[in-house]
N, C-alpha and C positions, 0 to 999 in steps of 0.2 A: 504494500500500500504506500502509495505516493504522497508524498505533501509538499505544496509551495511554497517558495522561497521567495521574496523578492529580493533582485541580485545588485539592485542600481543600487547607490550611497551607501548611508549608512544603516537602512532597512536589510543588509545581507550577516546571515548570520555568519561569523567566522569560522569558518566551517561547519483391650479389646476386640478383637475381634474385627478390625479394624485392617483393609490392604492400599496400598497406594502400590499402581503401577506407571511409570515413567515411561508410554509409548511414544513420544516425539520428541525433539527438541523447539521451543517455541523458535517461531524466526524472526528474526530483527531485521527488520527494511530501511533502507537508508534515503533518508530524503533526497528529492532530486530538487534543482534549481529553478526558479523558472523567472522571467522578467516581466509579465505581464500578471496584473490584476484579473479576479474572474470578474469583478464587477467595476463599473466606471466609478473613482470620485464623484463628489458633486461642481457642477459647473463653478459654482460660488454659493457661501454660505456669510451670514452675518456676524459680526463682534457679540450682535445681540441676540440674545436667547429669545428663539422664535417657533411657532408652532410647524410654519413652513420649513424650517432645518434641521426640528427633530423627527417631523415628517419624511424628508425623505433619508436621512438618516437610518429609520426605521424601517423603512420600505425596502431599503436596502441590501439591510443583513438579515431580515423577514424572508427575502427571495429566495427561491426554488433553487436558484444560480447552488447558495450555498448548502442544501440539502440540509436542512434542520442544524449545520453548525455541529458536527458529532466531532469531540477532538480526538485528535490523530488520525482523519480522515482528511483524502485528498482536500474536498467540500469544503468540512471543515475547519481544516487549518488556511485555507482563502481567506476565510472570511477576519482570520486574526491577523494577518496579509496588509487585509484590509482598512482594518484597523490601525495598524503600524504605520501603511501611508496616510492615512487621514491623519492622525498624528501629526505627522511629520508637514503635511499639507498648511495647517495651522500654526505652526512655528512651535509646535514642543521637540524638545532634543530630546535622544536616547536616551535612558537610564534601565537597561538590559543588560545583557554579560557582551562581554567585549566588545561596547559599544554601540552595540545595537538598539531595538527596542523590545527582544527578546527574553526571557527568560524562558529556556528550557526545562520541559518539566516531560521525565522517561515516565511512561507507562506503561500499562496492560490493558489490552480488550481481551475479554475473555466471554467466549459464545457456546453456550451449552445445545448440546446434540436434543432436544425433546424426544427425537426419538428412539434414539439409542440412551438414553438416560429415563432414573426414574426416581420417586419417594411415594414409597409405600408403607400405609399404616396398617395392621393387620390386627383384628378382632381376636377374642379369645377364644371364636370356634374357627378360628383361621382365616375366616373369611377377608378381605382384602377391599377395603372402603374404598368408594370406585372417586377418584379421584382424576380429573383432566386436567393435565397443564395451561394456563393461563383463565379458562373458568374456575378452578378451584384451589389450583394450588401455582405459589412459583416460588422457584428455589434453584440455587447456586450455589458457588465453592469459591473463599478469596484465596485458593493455594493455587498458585502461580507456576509450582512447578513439575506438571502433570499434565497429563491430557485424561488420564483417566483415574480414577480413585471410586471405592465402594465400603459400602461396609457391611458387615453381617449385621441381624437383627438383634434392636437395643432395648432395652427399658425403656419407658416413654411417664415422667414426672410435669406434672404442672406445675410451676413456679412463680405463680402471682404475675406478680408485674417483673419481676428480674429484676430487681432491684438489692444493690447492696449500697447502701446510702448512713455512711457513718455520722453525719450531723444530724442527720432524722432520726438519729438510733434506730435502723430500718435494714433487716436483712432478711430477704428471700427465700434464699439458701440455705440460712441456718447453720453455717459450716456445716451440712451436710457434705458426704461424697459422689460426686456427679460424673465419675470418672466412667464413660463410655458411654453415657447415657443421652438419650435426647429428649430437651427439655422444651416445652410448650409455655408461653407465657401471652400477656396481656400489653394492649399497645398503650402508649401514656403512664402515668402514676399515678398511686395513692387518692392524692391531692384532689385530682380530677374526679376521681370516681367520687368522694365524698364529698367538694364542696367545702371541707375545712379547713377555714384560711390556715389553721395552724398548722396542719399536716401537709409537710410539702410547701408547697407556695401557694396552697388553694389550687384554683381553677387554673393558674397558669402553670404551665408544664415548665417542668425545670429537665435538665438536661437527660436524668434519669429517664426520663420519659421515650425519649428517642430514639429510635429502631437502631441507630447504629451504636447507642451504650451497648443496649441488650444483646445484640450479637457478641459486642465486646465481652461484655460481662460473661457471660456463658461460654464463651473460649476460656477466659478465666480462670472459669471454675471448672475445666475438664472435661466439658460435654463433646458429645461426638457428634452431633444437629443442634441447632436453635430456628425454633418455629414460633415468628409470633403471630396471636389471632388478630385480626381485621377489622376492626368496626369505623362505620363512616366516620361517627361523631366524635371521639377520643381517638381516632388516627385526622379526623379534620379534613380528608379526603376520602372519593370513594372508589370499590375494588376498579375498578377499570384504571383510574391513577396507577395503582401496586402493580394492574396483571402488562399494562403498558411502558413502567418506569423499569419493571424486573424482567425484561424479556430482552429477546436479542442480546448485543455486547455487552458486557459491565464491566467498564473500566476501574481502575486502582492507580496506585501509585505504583511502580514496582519497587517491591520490598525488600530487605535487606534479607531475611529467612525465608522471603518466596509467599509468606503468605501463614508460615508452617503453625504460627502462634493461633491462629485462626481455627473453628470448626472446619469439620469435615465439607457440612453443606448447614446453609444457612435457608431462608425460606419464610414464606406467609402461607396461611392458610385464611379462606372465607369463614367468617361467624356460623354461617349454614356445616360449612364439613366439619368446626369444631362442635357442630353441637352433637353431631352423630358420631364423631369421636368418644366423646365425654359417654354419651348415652349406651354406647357399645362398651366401656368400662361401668357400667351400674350409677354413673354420676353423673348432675345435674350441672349443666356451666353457669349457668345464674347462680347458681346457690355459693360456687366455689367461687365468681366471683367477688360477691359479697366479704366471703371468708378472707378472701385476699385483700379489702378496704382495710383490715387491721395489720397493727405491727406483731399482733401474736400469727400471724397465720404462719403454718408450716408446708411445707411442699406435699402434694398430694400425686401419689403411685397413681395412674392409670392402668391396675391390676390387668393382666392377659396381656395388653394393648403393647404390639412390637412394632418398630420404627426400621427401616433398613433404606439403604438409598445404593443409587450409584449414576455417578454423571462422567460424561464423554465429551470433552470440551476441547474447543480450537482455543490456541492460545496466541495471539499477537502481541511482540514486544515493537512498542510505538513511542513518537514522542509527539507530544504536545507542546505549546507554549503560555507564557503569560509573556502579555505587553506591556509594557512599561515607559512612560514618557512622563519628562518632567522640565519645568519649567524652572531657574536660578532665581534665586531672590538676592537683591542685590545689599541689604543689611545682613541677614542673618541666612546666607547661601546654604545652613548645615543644619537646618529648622525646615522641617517641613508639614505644610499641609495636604493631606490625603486623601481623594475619591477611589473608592474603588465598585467595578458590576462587573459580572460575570459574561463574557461573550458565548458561551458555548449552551448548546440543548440536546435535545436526544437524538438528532441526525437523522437518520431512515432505516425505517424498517419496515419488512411482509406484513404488510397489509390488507385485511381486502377493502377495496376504491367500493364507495357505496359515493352516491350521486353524481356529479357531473362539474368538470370544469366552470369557472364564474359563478358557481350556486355557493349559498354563504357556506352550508354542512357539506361540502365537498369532500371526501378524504379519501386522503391521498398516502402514497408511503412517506411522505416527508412532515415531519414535525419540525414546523417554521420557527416556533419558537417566538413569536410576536412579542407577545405583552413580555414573556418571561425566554430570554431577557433582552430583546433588541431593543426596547425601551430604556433598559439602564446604562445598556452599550450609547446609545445613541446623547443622552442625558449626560453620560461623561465626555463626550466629546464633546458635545454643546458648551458645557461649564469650560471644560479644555481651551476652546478658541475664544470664549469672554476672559476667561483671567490671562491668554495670551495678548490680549490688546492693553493689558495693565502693565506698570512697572512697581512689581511687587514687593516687600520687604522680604517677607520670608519667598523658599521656594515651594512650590506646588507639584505634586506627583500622582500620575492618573494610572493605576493599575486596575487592568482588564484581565480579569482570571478565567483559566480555563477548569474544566472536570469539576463546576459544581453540581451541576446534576448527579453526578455521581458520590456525593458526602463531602462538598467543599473542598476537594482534594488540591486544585490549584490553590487557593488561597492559603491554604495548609500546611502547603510546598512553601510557598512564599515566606509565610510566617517562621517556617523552620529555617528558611534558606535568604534573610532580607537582602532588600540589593539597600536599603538605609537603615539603618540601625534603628532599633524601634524606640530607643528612648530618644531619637533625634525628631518622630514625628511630633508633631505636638498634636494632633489630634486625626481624624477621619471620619469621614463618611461615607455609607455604603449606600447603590441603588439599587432595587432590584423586582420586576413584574410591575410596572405603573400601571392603570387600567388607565382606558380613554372614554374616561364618562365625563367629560365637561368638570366645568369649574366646580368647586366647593367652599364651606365656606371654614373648612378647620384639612389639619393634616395629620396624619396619624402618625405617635412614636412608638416601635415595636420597640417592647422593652423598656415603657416609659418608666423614668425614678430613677433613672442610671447614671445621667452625668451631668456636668453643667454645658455641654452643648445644649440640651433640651433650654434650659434659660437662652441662650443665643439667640433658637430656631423662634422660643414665645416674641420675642422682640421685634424678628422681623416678621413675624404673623402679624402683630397689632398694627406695622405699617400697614401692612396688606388689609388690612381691618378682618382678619381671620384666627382663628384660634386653634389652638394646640389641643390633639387627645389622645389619649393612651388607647392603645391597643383592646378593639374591642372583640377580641376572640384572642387571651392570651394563651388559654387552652391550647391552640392550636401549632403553640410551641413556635413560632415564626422568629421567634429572639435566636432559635438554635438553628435556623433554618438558612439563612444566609451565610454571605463569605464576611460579614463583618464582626463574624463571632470570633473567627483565627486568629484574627488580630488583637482583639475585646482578651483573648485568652493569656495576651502577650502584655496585656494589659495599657494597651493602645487604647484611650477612649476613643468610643465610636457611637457615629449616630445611626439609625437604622431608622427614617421618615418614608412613609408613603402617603400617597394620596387619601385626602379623607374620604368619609362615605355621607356629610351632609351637603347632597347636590343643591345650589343655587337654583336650581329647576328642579324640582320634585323634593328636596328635603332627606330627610334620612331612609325614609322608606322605600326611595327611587336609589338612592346609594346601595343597600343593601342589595336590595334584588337583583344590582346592575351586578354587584361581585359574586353572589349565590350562582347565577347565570354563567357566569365565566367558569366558577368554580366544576359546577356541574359539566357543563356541555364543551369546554374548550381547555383547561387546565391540562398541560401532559398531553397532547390529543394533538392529530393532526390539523385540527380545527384552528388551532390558537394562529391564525395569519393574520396579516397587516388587510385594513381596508382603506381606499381613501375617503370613506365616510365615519372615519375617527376624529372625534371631537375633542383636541388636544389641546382644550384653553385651558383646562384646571392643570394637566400637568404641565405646561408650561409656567405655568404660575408655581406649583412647586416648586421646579430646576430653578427657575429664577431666586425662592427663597431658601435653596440649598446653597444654590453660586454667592448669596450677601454672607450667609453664614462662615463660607468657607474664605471666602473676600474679608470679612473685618478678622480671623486669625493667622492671614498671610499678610497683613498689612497692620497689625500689633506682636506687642511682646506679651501678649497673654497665654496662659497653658493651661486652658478648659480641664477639670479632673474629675474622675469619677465621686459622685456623693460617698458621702461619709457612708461608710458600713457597705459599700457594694462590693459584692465580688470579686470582682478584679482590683480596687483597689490597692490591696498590699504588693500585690506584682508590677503596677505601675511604680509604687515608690521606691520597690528594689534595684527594677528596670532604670529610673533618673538617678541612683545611687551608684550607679555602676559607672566609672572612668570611662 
């Protein structure tokens, strides 16, 4: 598999029971060069933040041209191509590895065989729960270095929410031994299920909640599967998301042990096959849910109930990039202020096309990737060419990360590997999925209470004569969901704003329904494309109070910090302690 280069300037990169068998060797393809763009620049675009230049911005990297953006794809490394000369187009210099506006980042696609592979659960009269790949079940393997691996049949425990959470005095597991075992658990945490602000974070999911702890966790702790159950409401999306986001490739980072710390295969199952699970062990999943709201609950045996798998996967060792461009500030050159969105989505895959070209539910194999995220692609380079028409104190750096669809992995990579030291940032903010539902009259902060950027962003709201709101579905974990967490983790404050949901035409209840709509029928889906009958005044209004925000801390000596008692807090202070 091929990926473009471009080779003009300085956009060219410088050059138990349990079997694993090793039939291949993955292959490593080596980029080839190329000197042409897949898609044109724009003719000209403004200093000023405009609907018409995040318009075609959008439309741009929306295009078919780039096939849903999948990194380490020909397509999709274009379209970061793309990006690097638009960059460059608007006067930001390189700030990638040797000069360029690259930052290379080695991966893995890895494509499991459906049908040479399987996960089978088997009843206590033998019987074998009829279970179809992407209706009922999907499941993977992050070991790297195989093409094939199986395993004989496991114990199968239920384990709450998977949770081992030492400030909550909260543990799943129970030091139990999980050693070969495959374990079943629940999506979200505690918190969620009951409502108790005190347990957990309440209604807002904390990180424990998130499908990629649990997997973590349950490598952990020795299992040889981790399956988590499904449900719309406490996953925040629904199964068509999970059987769409976990099919075809799943890329990674590649890893230093291959992957080996990891379960054997990893997986979801629908609410519906765990109930007839549960039911073919003597046990009731409501009830045990229930049981799992407490910190007394203990892991419960799914008596009979055997678990076996085996997957047959092509393995691709690729590279992707993140882009990097940054603008010098001429006081404090070594002080930066930081944007960062993700360029990359789920690329293409087998499909079946149900309607017809130009019809709005057209689908197709390519996942365009529109709202999420050519909008926050496009929104960084907007701000990009306004603060280039400035003469800045501090400097400014726009990073465009690749593989978050896949667990934040570019910005991950970044975070481990900075091209500026992180106690040099002084602050950030992330873009990422705007909707285009017209103006509003407030902006959401995902993760509101966390820093004194949120004071910044109220400020210039009230110019705007619009107001500030937290996050009204914190549930749905969105704090952990972006690439501004990797950073947030490094103790970078960060802002994570999107568009509000009280529409200036129709109110909240027009807001609502416009995101419910998206959520349902376009999220993940080949649906989510650009139209030119997108109404991009409110998010234009946004970018605009992102770009003052990020404008009065590159043109001051101020150093926005996380509120007292937040999270990240103590890592920031260590972080600015350090030589």
């Amino acid at each position: 598999m091929k990926r473009l280069l471009i080779s003009a300037s300085v956009l060219t990169l410088a050059a138990c029971g349990a079997q694993e068998t090793a039939t291949d060797t993955p292959i490593t393809t080596e980029p080839e060069a190329s000197s042409e763009l897949l898609m044109p620049l724009p003719d000209q675009t403004s200093a000023d933040i405009t609907a018409d230049d995040l318009a075609v911005r959008i439309k741009t990297l929306a295009d078919d041209t780039f096939e849903g953006r999948g990194p380490g794809t020909e397509a999709g490394e274009a379209s970061a191509d793309w990006i690097a000369a638009e960059m460059q187009r608007i006067g930001l210099m390189p700030a990638g590895d040797d000069g360029s506006f690259f930052q290379t980042v080695k991966m893995v696609n890895q494509t499991v065989d459906t049908g040479a592979s399987y996960f089978k659960l088997t009843t206590p009269d033998g019987t074998e729960l009829p279970m179809t790949p992407k209706e009922d079940v999907v499941f993977w393997t992050k070991r790297q270095n195989t093409n094939e691996l199986s395993f004989d049949p496991t114990d199968v425990v239920f384990v709450g929410y998977g949770s081992v959470a030492p400030e909550y005095d909260w543990n799943d597991y129970t030091d139990q031994d999980f050693t070969g075992k495959t374990v079943v658990m629940l999506v979200n945490d505690p918190g969620f299920a009951t409502g108790d602000p005190d347990l957990f974070k309440g209604k807002s999911m904390t990180y424990y909640g998130r499908w990629t702890y649990k997997f973590e966790e349950a490598a952990r702790q020795g299992a040889t599967a981790a399956i988590v159950i499904h449900e719309t409401e406490p996953a925040s999306y629904g199964w068509d998301v999970v059987s769409n986001s976990w099919s075809g490739a799943q890329s990674d980072l590649v890893r230093a042990d291959g992957g080996a710390e990891r379960t054997m295969l990893e997986g979801w199952i629908t609410r519906d096959t765990a109930e007839s699970l549960f039911a073919s062990a003597g046990l009731d999943l409501e009830t045990l849910k229930q049981q799992a709201k407490s910190k007394d609950f203990e892991p419960v045996a799914l008596d009979g109930i055997k678990a076996s798998g085996k997957i047959s996967q092509a393995i691709e060792q690729l590279e992707s990039r993140n882009v990097v461009g940054k603008l010098p500030g001429a006081t404090a050159p070594d002080e930066y202020m930081l944007y960062t969105a993700h360029w990359d989505h789920l690329g293409k895959k087998s499909e079946e096309k149900t309607g017809a070209p130009g019809e709005d539910f057209y689908q197709d194999q390519i996942f365009n990737g529109a709202v999420d995220n050519a909008t926050g692609s496009a929104a960084l380079l907007e701000i990009a060419e306004a603060m280039a028409s400035e003469e800045l104190e501090r400097s400014a750096l726009f990073l465009s990360v690749t593989l978050e669809e896949s667990g934040l992995l570019g910005s991950a990579y970044y975070a481990e590997n900075p091209l500026v030291p992180h106690r040099q940032v002084v602050a950030g903010i992330n873009m990422d999925g705007a909707l285009p539902i017209g103006r509003t009259k407030d902006m959401v902060v995902v993760g509101y209470g966390a820093s004194e950027l949120e004071d910044m962003l109220k400020d210039v709201l009230d110019e705007q004569g619009r107001v500030i709101k937290p996050d009204a579905k914190p549930e749905a974990g969105y704090f952990y969901r972006s690439d501004h967490i990797s950073l947030a983790k490094k103790g970078v404050p960060m802002l994570y704003a999107d568009g509000g949901q009280d529409k200036v035409d129709g109110g909240v209840a027009a807001g609502k329904a416009a995101a419910a709509v998206y959520t349902a029928e376009r999220y993940h889906k080949p649906m989510d494309e650009y139209s030119d009958d997108w109404d991009l005044s409110g998010f234009t209004e946004d970018i605009q109070a992102l770009y003052q925000v990020g404008l009065q801390i590159a043109q001051s000596d101020k150093w926005p910090t996380w509120y007292a008692g937040n999270e990240f807090e103590s890592v920031r202070k260590k972080s600015l302690e350090q030589d």
